[in-house]
mmCIF file of the N, C-alpha and C atoms, coordinates in Angstrom:
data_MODEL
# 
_entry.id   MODEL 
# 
loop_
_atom_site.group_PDB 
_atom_site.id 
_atom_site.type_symbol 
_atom_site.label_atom_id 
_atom_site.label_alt_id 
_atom_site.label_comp_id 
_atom_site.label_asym_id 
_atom_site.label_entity_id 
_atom_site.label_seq_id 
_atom_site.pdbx_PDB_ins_code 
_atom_site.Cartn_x 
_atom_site.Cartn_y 
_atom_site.Cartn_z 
_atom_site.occupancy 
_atom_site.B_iso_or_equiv 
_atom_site.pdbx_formal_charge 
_atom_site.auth_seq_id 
_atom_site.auth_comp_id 
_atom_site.auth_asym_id 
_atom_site.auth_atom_id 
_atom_site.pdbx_PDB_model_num 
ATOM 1   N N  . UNK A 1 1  ? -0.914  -30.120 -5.279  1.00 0.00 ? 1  UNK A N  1 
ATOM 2   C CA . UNK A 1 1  ? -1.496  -28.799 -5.416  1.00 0.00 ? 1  UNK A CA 1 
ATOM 3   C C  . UNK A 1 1  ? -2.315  -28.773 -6.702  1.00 0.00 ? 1  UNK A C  1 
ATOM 4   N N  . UNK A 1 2  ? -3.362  -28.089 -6.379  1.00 0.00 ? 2  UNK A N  1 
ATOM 5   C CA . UNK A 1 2  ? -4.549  -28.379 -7.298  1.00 0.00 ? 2  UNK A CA 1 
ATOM 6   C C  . UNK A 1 2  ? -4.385  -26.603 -8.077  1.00 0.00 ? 2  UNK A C  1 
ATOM 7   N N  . UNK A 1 3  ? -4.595  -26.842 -9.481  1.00 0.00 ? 3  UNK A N  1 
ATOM 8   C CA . UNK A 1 3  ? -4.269  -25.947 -10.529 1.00 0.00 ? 3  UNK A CA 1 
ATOM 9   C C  . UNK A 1 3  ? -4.707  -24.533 -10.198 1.00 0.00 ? 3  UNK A C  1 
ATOM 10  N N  . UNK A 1 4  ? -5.747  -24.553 -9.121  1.00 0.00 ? 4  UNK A N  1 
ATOM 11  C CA . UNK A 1 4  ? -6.400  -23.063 -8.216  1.00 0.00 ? 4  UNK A CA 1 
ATOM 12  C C  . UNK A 1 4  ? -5.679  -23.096 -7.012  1.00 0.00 ? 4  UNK A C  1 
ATOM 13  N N  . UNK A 1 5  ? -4.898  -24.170 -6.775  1.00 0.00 ? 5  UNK A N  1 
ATOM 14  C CA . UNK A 1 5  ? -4.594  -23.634 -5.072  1.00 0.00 ? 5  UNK A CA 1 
ATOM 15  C C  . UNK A 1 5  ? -2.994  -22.768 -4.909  1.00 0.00 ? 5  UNK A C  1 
ATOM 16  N N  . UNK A 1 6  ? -3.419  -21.853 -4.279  1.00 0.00 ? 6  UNK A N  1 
ATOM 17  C CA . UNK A 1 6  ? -2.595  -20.699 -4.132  1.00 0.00 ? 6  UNK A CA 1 
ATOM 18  C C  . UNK A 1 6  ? -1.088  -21.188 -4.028  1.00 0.00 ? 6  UNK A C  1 
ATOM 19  N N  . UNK A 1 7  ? -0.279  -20.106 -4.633  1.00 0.00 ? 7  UNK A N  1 
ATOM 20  C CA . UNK A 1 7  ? 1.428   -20.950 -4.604  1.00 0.00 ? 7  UNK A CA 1 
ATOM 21  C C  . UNK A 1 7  ? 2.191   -20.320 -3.395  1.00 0.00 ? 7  UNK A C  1 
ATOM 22  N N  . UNK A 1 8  ? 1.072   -18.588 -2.893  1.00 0.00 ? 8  UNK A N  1 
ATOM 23  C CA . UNK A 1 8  ? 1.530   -18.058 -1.093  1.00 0.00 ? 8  UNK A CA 1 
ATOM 24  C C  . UNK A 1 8  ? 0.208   -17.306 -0.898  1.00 0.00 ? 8  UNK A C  1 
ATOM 25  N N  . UNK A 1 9  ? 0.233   -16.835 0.029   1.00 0.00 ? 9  UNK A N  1 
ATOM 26  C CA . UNK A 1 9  ? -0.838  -15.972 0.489   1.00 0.00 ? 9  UNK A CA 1 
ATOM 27  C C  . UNK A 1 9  ? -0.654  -15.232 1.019   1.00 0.00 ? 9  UNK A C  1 
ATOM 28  N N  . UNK A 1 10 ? -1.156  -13.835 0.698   1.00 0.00 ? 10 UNK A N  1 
ATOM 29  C CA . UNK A 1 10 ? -0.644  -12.144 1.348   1.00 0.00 ? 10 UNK A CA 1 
ATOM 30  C C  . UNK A 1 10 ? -1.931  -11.897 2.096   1.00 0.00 ? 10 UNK A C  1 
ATOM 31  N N  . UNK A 1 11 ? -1.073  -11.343 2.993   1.00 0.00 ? 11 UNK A N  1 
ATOM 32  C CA . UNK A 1 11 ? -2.434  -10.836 4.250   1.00 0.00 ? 11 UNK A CA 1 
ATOM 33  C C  . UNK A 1 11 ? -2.183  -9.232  4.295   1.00 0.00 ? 11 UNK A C  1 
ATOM 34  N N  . UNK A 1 12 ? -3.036  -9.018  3.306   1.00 0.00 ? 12 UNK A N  1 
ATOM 35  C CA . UNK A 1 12 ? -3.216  -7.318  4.114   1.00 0.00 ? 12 UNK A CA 1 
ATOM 36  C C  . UNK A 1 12 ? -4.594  -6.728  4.242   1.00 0.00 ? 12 UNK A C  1 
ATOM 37  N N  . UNK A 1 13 ? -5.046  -7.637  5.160   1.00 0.00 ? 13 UNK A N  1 
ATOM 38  C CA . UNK A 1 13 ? -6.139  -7.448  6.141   1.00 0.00 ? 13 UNK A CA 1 
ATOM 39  C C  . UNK A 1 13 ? -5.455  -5.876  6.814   1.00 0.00 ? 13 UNK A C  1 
ATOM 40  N N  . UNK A 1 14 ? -6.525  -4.844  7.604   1.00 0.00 ? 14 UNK A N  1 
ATOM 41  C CA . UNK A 1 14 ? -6.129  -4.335  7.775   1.00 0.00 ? 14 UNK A CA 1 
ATOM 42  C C  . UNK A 1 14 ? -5.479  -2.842  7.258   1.00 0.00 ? 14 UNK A C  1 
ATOM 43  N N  . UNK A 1 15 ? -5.233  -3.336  6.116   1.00 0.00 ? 15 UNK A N  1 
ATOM 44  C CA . UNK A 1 15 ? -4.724  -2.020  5.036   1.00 0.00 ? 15 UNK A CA 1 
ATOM 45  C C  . UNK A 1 15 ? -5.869  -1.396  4.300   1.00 0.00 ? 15 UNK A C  1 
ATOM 46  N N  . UNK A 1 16 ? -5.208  -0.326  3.817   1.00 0.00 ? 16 UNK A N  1 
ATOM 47  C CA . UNK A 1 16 ? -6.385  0.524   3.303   1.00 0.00 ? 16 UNK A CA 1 
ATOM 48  C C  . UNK A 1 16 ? -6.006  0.884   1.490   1.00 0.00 ? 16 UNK A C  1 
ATOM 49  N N  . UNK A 1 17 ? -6.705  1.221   0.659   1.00 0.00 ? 17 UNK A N  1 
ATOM 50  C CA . UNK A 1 17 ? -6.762  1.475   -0.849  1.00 0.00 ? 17 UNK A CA 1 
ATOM 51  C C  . UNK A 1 17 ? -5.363  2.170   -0.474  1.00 0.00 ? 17 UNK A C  1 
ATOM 52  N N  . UNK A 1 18 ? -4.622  2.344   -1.370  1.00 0.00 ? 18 UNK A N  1 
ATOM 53  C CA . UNK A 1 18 ? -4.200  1.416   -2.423  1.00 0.00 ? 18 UNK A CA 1 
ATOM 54  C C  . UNK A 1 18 ? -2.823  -0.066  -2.243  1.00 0.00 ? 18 UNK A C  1 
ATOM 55  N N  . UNK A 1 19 ? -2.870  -0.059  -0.576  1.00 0.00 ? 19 UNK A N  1 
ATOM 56  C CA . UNK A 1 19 ? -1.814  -1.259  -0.253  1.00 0.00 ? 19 UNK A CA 1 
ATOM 57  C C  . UNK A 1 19 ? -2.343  -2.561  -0.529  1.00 0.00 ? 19 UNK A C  1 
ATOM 58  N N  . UNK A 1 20 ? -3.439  -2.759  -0.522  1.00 0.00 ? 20 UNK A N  1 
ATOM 59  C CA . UNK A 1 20 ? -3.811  -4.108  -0.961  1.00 0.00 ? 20 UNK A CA 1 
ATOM 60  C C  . UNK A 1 20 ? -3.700  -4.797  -2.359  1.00 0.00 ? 20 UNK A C  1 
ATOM 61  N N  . UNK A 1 21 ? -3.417  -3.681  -3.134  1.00 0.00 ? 21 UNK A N  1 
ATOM 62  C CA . UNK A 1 21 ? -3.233  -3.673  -4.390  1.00 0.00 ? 21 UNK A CA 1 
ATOM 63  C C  . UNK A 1 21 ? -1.562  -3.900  -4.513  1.00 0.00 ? 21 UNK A C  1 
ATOM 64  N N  . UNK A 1 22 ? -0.940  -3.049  -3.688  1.00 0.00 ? 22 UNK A N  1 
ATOM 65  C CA . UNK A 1 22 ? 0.620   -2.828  -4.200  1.00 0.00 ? 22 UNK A CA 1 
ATOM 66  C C  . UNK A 1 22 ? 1.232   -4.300  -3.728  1.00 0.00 ? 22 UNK A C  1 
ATOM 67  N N  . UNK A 1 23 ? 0.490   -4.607  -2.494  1.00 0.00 ? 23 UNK A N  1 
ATOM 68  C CA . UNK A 1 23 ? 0.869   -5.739  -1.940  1.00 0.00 ? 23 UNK A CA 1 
ATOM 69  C C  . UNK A 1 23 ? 0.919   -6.731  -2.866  1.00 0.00 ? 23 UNK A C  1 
ATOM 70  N N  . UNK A 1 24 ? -0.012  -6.990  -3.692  1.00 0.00 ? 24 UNK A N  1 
ATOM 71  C CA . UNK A 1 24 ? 0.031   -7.933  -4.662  1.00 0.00 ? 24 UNK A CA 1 
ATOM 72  C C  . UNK A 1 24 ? 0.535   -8.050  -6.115  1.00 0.00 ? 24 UNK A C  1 
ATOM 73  N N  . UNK A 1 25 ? 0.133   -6.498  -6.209  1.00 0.00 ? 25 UNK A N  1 
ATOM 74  C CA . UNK A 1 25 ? 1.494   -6.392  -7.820  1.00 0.00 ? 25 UNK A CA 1 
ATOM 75  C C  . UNK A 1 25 ? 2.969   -6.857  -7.182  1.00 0.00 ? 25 UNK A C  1 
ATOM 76  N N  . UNK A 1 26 ? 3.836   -6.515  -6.139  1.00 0.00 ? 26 UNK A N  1 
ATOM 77  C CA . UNK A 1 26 ? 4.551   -6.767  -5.780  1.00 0.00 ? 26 UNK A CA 1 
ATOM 78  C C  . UNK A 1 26 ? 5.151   -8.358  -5.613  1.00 0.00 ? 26 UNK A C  1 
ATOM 79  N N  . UNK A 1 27 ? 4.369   -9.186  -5.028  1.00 0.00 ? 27 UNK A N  1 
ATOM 80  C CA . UNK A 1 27 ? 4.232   -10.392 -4.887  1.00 0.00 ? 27 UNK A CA 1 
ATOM 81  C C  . UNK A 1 27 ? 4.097   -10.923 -6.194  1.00 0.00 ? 27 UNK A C  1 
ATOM 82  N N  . UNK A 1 28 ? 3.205   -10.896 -7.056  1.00 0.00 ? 28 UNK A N  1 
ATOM 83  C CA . UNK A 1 28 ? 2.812   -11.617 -8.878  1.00 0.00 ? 28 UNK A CA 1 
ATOM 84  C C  . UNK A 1 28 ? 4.610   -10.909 -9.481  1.00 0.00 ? 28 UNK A C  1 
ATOM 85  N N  . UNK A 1 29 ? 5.043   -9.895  -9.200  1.00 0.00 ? 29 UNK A N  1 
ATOM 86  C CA . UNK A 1 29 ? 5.516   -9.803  -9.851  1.00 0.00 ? 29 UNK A CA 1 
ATOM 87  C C  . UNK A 1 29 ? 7.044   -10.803 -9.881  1.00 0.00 ? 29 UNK A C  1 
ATOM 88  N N  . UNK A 1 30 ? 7.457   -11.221 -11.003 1.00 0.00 ? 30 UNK A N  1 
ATOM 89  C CA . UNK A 1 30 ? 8.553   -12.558 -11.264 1.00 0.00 ? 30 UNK A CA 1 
ATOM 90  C C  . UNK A 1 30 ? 7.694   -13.771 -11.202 1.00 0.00 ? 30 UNK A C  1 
ATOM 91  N N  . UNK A 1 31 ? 6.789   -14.291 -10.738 1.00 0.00 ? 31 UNK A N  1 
ATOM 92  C CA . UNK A 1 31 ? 5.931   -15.301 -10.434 1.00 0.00 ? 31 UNK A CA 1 
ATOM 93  C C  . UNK A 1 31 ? 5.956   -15.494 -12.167 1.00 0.00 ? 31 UNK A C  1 
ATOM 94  N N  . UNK A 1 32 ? 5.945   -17.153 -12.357 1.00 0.00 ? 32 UNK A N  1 
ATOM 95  C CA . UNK A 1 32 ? 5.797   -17.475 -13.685 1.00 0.00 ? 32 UNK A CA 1 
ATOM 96  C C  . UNK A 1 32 ? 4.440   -17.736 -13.908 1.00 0.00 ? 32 UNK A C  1 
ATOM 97  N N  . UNK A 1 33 ? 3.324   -17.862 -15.198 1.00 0.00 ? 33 UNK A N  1 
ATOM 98  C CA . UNK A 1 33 ? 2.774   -17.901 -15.472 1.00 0.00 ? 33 UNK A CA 1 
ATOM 99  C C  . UNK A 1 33 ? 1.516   -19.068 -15.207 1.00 0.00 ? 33 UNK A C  1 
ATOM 100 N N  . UNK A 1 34 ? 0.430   -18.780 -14.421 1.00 0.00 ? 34 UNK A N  1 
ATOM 101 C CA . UNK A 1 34 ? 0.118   -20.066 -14.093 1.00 0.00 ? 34 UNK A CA 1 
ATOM 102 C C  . UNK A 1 34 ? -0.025  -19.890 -12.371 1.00 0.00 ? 34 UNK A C  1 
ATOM 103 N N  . UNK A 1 35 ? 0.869   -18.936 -11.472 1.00 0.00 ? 35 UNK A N  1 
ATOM 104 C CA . UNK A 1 35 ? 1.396   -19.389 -10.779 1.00 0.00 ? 35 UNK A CA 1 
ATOM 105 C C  . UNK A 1 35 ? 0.010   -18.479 -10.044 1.00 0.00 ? 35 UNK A C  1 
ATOM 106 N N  . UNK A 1 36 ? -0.481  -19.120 -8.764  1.00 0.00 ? 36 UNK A N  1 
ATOM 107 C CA . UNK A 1 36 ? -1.685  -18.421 -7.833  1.00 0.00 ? 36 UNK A CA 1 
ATOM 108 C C  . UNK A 1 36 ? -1.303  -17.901 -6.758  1.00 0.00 ? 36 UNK A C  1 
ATOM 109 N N  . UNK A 1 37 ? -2.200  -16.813 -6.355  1.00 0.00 ? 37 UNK A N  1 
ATOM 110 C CA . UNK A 1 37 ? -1.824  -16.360 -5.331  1.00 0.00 ? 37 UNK A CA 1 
ATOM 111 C C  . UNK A 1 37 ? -2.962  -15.799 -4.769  1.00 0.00 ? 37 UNK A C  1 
ATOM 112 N N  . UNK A 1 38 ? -3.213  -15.945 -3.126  1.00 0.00 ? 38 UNK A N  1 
ATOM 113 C CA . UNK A 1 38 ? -4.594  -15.597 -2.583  1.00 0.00 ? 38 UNK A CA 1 
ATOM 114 C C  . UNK A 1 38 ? -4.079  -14.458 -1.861  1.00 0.00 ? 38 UNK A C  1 
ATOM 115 N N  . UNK A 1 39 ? -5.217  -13.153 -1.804  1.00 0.00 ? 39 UNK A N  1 
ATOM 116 C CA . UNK A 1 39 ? -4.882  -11.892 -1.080  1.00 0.00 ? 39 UNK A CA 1 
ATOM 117 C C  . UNK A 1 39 ? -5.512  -11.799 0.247   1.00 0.00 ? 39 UNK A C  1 
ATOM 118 N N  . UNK A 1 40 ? -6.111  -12.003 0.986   1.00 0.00 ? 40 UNK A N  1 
ATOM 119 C CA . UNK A 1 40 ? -6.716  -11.324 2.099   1.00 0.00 ? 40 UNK A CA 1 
ATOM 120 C C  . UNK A 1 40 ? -6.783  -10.100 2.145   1.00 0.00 ? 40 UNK A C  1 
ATOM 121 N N  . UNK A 1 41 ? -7.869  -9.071  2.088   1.00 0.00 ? 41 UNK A N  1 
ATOM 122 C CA . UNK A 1 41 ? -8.067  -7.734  2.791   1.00 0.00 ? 41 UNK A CA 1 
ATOM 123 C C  . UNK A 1 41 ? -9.154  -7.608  3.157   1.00 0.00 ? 41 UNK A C  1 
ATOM 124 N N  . UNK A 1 42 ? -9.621  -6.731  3.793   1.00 0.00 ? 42 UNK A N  1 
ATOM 125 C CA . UNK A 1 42 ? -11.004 -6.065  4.336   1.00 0.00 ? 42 UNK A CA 1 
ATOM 126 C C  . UNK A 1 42 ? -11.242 -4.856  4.149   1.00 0.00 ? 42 UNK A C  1 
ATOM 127 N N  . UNK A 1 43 ? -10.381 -3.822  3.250   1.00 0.00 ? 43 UNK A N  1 
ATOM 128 C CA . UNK A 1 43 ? -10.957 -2.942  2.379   1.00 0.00 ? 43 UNK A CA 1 
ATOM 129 C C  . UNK A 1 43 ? -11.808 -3.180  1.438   1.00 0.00 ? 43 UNK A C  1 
ATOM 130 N N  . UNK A 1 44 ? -13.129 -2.461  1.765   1.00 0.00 ? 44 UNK A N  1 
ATOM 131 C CA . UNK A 1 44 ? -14.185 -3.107  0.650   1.00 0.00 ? 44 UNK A CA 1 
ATOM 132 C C  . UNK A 1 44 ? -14.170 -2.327  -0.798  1.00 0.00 ? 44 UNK A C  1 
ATOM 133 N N  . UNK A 1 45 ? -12.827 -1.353  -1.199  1.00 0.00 ? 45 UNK A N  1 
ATOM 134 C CA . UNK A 1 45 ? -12.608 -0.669  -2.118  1.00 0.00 ? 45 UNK A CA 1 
ATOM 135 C C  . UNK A 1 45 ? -11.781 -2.044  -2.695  1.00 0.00 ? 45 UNK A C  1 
ATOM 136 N N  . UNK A 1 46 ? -11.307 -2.940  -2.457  1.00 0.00 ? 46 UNK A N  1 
ATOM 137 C CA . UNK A 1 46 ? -10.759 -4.638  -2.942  1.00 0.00 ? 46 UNK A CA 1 
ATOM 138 C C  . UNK A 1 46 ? -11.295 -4.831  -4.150  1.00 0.00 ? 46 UNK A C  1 
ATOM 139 N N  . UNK A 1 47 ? -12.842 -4.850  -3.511  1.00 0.00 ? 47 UNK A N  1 
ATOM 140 C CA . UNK A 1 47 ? -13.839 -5.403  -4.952  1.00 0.00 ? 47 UNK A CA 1 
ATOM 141 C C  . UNK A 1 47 ? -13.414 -4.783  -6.029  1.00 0.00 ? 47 UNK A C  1 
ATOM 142 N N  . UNK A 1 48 ? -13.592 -3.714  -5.976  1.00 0.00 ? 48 UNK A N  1 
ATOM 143 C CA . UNK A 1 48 ? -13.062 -3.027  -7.161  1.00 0.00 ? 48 UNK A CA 1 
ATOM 144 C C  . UNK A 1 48 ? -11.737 -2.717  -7.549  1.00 0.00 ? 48 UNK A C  1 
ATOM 145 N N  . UNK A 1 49 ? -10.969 -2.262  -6.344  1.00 0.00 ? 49 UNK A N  1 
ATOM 146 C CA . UNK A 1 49 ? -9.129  -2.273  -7.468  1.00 0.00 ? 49 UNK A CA 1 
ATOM 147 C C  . UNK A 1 49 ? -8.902  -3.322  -7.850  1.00 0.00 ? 49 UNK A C  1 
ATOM 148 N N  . UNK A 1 50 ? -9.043  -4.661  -7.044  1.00 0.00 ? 50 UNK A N  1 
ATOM 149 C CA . UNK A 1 50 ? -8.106  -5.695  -7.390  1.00 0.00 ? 50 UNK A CA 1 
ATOM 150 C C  . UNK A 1 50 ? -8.551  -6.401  -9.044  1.00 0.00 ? 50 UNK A C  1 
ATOM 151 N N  . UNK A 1 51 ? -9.980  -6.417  -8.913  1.00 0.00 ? 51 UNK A N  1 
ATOM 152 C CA . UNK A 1 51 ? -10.219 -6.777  -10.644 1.00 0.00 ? 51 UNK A CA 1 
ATOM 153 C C  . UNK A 1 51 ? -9.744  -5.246  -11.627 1.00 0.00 ? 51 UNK A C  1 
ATOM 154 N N  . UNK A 1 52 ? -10.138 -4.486  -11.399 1.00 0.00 ? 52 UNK A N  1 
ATOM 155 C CA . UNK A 1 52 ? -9.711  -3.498  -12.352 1.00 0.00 ? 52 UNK A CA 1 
ATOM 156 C C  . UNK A 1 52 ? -8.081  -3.732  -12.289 1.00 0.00 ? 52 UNK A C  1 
ATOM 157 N N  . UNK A 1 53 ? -6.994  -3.528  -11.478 1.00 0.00 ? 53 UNK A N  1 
ATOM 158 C CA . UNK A 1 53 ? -5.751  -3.938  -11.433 1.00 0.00 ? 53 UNK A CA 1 
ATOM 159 C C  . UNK A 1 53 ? -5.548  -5.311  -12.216 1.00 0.00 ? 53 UNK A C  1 
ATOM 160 N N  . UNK A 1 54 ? -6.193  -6.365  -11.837 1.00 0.00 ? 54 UNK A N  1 
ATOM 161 C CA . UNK A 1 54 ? -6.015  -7.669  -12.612 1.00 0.00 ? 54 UNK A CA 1 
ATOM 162 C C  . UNK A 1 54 ? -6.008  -7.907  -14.171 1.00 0.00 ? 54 UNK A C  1 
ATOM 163 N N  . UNK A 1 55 ? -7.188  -6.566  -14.767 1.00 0.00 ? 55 UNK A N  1 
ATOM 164 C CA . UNK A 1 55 ? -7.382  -6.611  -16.059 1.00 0.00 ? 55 UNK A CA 1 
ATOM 165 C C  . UNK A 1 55 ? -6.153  -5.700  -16.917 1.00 0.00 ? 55 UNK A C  1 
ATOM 166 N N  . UNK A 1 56 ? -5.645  -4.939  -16.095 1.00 0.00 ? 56 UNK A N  1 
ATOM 167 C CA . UNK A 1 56 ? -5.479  -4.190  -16.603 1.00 0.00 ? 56 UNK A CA 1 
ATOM 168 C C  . UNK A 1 56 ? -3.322  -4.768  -16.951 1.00 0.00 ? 56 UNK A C  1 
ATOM 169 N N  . UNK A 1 57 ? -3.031  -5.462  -15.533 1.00 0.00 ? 57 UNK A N  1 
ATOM 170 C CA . UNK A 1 57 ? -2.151  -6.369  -16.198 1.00 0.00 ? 57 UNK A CA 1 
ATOM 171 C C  . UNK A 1 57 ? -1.561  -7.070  -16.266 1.00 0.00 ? 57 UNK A C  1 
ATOM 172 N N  . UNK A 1 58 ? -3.175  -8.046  -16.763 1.00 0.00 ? 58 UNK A N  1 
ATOM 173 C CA . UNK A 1 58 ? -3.234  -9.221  -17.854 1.00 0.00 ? 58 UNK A CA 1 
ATOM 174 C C  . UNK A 1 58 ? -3.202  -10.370 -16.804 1.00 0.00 ? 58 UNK A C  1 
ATOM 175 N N  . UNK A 1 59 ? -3.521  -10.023 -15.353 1.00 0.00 ? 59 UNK A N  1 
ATOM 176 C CA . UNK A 1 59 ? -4.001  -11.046 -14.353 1.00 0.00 ? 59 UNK A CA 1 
ATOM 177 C C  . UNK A 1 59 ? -5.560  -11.516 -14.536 1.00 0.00 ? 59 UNK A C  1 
ATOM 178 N N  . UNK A 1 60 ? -5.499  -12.890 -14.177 1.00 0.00 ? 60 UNK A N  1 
ATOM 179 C CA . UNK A 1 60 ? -7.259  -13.579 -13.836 1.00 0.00 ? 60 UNK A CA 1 
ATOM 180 C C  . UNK A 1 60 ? -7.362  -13.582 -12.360 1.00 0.00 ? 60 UNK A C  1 
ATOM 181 N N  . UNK A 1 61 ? -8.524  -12.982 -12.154 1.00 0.00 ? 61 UNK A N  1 
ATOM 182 C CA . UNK A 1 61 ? -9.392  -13.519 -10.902 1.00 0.00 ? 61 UNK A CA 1 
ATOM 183 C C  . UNK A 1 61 ? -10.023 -14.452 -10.992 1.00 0.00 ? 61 UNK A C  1 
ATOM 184 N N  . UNK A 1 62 ? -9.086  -15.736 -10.585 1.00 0.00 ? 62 UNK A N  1 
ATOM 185 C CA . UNK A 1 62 ? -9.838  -16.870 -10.590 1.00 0.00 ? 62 UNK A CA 1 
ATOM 186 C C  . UNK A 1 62 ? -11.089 -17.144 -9.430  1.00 0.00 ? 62 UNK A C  1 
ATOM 187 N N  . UNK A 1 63 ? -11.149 -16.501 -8.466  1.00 0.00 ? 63 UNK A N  1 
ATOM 188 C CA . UNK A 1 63 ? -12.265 -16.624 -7.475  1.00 0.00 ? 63 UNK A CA 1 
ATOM 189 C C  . UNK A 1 63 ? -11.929 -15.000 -6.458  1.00 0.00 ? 63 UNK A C  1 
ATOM 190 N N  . UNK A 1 64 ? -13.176 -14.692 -5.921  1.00 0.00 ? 64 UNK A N  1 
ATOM 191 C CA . UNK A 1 64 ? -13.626 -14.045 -4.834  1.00 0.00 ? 64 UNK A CA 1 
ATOM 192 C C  . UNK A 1 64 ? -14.730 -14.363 -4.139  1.00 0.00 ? 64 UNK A C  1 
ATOM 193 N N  . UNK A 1 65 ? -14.086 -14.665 -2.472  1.00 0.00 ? 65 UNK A N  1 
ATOM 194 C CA . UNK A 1 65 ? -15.064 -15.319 -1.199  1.00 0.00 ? 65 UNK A CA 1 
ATOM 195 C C  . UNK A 1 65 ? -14.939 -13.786 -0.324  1.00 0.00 ? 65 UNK A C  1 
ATOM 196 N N  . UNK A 1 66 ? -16.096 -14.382 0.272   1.00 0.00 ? 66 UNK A N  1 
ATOM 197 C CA . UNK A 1 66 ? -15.688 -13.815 1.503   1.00 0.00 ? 66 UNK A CA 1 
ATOM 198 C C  . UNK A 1 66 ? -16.549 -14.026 2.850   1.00 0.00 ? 66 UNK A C  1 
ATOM 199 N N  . UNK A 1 67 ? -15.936 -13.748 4.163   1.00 0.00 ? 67 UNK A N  1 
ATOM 200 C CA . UNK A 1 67 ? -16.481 -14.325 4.760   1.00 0.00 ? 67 UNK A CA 1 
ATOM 201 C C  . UNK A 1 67 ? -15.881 -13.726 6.324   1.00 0.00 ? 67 UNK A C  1 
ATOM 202 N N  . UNK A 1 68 ? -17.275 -13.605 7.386   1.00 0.00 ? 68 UNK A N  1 
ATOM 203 C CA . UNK A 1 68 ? -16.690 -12.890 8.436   1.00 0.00 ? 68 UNK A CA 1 
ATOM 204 C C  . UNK A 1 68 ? -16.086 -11.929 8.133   1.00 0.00 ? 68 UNK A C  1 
ATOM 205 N N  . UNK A 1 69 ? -16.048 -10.773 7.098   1.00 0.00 ? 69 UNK A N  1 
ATOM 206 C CA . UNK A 1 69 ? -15.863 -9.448  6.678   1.00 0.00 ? 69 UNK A CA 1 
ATOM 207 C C  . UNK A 1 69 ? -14.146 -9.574  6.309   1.00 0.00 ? 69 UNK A C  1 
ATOM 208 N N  . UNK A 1 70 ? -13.513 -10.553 5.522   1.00 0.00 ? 70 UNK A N  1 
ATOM 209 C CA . UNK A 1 70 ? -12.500 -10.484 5.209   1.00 0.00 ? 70 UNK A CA 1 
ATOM 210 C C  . UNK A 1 70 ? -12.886 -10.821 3.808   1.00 0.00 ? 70 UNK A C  1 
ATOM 211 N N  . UNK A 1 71 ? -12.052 -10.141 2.834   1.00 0.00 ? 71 UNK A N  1 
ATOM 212 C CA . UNK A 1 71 ? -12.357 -11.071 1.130   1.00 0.00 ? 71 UNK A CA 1 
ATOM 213 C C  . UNK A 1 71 ? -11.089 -11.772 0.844   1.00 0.00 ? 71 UNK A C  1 
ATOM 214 N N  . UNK A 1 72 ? -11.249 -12.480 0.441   1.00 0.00 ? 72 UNK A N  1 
ATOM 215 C CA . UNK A 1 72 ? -10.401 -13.906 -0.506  1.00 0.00 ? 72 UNK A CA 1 
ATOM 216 C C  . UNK A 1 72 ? -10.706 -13.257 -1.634  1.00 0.00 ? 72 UNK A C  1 
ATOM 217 N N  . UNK A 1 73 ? -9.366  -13.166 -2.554  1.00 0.00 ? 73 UNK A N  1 
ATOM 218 C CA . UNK A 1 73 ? -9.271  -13.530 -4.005  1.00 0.00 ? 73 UNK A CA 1 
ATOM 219 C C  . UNK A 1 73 ? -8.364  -14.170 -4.560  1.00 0.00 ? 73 UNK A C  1 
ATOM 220 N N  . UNK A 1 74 ? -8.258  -14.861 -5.489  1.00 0.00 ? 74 UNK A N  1 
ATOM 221 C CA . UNK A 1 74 ? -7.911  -15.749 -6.048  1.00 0.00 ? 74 UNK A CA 1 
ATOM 222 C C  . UNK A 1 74 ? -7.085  -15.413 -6.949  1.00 0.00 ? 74 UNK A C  1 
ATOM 223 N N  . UNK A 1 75 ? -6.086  -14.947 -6.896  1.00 0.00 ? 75 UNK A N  1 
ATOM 224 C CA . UNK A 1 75 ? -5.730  -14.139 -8.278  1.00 0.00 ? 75 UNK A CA 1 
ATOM 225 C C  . UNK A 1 75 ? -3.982  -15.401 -9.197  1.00 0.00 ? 75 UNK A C  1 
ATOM 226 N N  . UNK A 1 76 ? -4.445  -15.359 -10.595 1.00 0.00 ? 76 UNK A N  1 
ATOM 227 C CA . UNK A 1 76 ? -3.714  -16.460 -11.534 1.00 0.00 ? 76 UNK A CA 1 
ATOM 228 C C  . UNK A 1 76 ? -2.710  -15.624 -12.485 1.00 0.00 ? 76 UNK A C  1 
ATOM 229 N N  . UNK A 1 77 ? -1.047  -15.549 -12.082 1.00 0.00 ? 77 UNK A N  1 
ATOM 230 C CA . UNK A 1 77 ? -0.541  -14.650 -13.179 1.00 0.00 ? 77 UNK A CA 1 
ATOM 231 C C  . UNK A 1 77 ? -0.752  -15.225 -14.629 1.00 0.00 ? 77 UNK A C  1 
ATOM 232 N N  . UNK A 1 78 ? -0.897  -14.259 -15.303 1.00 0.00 ? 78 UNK A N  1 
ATOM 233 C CA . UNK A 1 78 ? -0.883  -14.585 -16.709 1.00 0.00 ? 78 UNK A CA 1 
ATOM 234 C C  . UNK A 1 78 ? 0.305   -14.892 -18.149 1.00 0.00 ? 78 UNK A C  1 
# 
C-alpha cells in the first residue's frame, strides 16, 4: 500500500449535505495519523463541505477526481 492509497472507502453516493460529511468525520475518527481514506458522493455541495470540514479538523485533502458524476476524495488524517 502506497502512502495515498486509501486504508477503506465510504460510499455515500446518493446522500445529500450534510451525510457525506458525517459519514466521514465518523469513519477518520480513531484512525491514527497518516491513515487514508476515500469518500465517494455525488452531492456537488462535497466540493465544498468536505475541504472546509478537512481544514477545519486538521484533515488533508490529499486528492479530488471525479468522474461519471461521482467525486473521489482523498482525504489523510492528521
Amino acid at each position: 500500500m502506497t502512502q495515498d492509497q486509501p486504508f477503506l472507502v465510504i460510499d455515500a453516493r446518493g446522500l445529500n449535505c450534510p451525510l457525506p460529511v458525517l459519514r466521514l468525520r465518523k469513519r477518520l475518527k480513531g484512525l491514527g495519523a497518516g491513515a487514508v481514506v476515500e469518500l465517494l458522493a455525488t452531492d456537488r455541495a462535497a466540493l465544498r463541505d468536505v475541504p472546509a470540514f478537512c481544514e477545519a479538523q486538521g484533515y488533508i485533502v490529499v486528492a479530488v477526481d471525479e468522474a461519471d458524476g461521482v467525486l473521489k476524495f482523498r482525504v489523510r488524517a492528521g
